[in-house]
N, C-alpha and C positions, 0 to 999 in steps of 0.2 A: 610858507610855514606848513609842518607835516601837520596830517591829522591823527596821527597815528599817538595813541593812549598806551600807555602801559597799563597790563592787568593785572589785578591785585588778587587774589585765590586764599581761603579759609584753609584753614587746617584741615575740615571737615570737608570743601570742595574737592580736595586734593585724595582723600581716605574713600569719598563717595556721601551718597546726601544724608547716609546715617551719622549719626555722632562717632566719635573713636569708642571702640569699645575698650573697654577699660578691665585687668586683673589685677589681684591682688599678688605681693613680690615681699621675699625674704632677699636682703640682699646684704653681702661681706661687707664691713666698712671698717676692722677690725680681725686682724688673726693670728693665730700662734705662726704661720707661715703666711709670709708677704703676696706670694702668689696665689692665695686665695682670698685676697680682696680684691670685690667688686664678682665672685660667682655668684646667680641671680637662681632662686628656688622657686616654682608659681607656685599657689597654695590654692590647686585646682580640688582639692580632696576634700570630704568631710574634715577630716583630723589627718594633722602632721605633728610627729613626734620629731624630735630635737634629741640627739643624745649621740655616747659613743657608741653604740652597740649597731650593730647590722643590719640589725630589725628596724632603728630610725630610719624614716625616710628624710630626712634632712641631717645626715652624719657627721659628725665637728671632732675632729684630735685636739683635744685643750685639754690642760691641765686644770682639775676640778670641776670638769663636767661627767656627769651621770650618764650611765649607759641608755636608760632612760631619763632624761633632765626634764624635758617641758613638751608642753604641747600647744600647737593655735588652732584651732575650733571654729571652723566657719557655721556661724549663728545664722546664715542664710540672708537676704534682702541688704548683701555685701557688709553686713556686721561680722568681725572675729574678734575672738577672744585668747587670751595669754593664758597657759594654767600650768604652775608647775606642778612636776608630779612626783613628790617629796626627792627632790635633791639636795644631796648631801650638803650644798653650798649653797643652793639659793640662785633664785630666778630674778632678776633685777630688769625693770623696766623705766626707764628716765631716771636712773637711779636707784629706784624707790623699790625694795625688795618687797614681793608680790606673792601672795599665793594662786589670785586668780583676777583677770582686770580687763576691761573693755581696751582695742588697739585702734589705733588711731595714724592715719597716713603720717610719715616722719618720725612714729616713734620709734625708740632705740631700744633694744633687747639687748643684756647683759648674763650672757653664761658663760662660765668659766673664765680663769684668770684673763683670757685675751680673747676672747670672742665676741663681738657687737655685731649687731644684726639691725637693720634695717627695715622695719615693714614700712611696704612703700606701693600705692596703688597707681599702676602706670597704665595707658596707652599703648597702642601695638608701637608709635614712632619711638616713645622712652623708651622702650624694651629693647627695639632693634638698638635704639645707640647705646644703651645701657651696654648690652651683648656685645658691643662691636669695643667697645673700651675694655673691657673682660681680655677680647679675644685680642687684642694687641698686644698684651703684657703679657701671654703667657703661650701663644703661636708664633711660630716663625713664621714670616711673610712669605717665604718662597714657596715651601711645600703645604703650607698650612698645618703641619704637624707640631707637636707642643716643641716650646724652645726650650736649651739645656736650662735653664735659671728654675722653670717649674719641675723637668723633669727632676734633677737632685734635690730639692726638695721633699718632693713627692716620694724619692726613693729613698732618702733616711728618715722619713716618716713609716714608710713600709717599713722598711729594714728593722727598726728598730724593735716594731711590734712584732714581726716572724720569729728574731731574735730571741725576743721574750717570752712566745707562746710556741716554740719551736715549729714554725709554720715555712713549707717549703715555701722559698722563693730563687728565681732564678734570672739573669739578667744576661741578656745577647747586645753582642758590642759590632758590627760589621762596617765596613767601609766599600767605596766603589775600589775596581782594581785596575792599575794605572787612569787615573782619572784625571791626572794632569797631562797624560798625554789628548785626550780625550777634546780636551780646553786648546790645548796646541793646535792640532790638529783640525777641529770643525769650528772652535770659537765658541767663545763664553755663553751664549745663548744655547748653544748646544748641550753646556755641559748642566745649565739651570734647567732645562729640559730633560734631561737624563734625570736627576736629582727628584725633580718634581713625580718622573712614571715611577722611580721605586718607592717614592712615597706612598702613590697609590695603589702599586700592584702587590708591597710588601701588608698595607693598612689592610687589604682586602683577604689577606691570606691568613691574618693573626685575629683573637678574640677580641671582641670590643673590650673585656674587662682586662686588657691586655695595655701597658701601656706607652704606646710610638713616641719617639721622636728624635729630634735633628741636635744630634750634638755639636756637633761643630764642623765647616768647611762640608765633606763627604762623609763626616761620618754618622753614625744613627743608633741609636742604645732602644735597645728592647727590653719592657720590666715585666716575666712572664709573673704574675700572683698563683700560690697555691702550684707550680709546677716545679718537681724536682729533678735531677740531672736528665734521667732519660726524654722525658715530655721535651723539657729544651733542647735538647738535641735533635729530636726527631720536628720541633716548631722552626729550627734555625734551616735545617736540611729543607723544607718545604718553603725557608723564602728563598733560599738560593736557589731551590729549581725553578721559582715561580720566575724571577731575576731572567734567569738562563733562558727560558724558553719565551721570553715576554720581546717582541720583536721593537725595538726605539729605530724608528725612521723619525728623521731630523732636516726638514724639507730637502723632502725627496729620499732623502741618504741616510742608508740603513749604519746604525753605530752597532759593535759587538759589547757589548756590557754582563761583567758577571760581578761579584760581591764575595769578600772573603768573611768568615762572620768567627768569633771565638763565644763561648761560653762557660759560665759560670755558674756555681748552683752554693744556695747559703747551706751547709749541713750542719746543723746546731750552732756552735759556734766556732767555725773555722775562720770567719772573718769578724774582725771585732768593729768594721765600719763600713757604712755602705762606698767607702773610696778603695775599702783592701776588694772589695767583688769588681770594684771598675776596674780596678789594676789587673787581676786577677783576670776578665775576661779580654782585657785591650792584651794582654799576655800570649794568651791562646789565638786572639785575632792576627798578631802579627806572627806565630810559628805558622797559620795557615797559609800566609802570605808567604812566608820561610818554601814551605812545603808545593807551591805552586800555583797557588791561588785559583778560585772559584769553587771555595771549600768551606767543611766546617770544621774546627776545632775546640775542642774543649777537654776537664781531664779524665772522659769515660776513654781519648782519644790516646791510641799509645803512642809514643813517638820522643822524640830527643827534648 
């Protein structure tokens, strides 16, 4: 008979012999868009404002939320506090419309018509899986870049507000060029390969507040904020050189890879929805492809 025990290990054994250390979390459980429940806020600050305005550090699109709405107030010796800050509708906490109130692990924060919020004091382990449920539903697995479901979203939430505050926005639509020969040719891992370097070498050449991701099969929607015709044009022209001069060896074996891209720019109200700018850029994507591919097109661009 062996002698051999199985070992049983703490939570705490496994973290190191201190306790898990523990912060405090705003988290989505609730939202005007689906793809922002479960995004997680730490409440590292003296004071975090809640509201729509720019200035909040914790920012919410809801219908009936204040530019400034509320605030949580870390009292220190891990006590915070809820305070609204005269919103037009009201700060509701388990219900109970508030003006100012001690928070307590699990309770629910109600602002605006469809916003719920979460204060929730976690562990570094809650956190990471917290984060990693987040990151499922709204990344794509291959490239880690957002998946279409959050990206359109996200962009007639933009859209709508540029729209409304006539604020430039502009959107780059590009694909890989012959990419099925690509998959023929070297095999499917090659081509999830290929996929995966222009994720990062395009991610690396664009602004963080810029925003990437994988539309579908090969192709990839860029949502530039605050930049109009020229800026995109000139942001689309610098992934395709990055594309063109970025070497994909594919064990061993170098692939030739370049990316056709079209662009679009919202100018007042030329388009009435953020599907007439996708149209309108996957337009210009395919005359670049027309025109010979490893190119940019858009309508600063003259041509048939």
């Amino acid at each position: 008979m062996s002698d051999e025990k199985t070992a049983v290990h703490s939570i705490s054994d496994l973290l190191g012999a201190a306790a898990p250390q523990q912060s405090a979390y705003l988290i989505v459980i609730s939202a005007k868009s689906a793809s922002g429940i479960g995004r997680m806020f730490k409440l590292d600050r003296s004071e975090t404002v809640l509201g729509r305005s720019a200035e909040a550090q914790f920012q919410v699109e809801d219908d009936g939320i204040s530019r400034k709405h509320a605030k949580v107030v870390s009292l220190g010796d891990g006590r915070f506090q809820l305070v609204d800050l005269g919103s037009t509708n009201g700060t509701f906490l388990n219900g109970v419309k508030v003006s100012a109130a001690p928070l307590y692990d699990t309770d629910k924060i109600q602002i605006g018509s469809n916003t719920v919020l979460k204060f929730s004091i976690q562990d570094q382990l809650e956190e990471a899986y917290q984060r990693s449920i987040y990151e499922s539903a709204t990344r794509d697995g291959l490239t880690r870049l957002y998946n279409k479901k959050y990206f359109m979203e996200t962009l007639r939430k933009e859209f709508a507000y540029c729209l409304r505050h006539r604020v430039a926005l502009s959107l780059v639509m590009f694909d890989v060029d012959h990419f099925k020969k690509i998959n023929d040719v070297y095999g499917h891992p090659a081509g999830d390969y290929v996929l995966t370097r222009i994720a990062q070498r395009v991610s690396d050449t664009v602004r963080t507040e810029d925003l990437f991701a994988r539309y579908g099969g090969e192709e990839f929607a860029l949502m530039l904020r605050e930049s109009a015709e020229e800026q995109a044009m000139s942001c689309a022209e610098r992934c395709r050189a990055a594309v063109d001069r970025t070497d994909f060896i594919f064990s061993g074996t170098p692939i030739k890879v370049t990316i056709s891209l079209g662009v679009a720019t919202l100018h007042d109200s030329d388009y009435a929805q953020a599907e007439d700018i996708i149209a309108a850029a996957d337009k210009y994507l395919y005359r670049a492809k027309r025109a010979g591919r490893n190119r940019v097109d858009g309508k600063a661009v003259s041509g048939p």
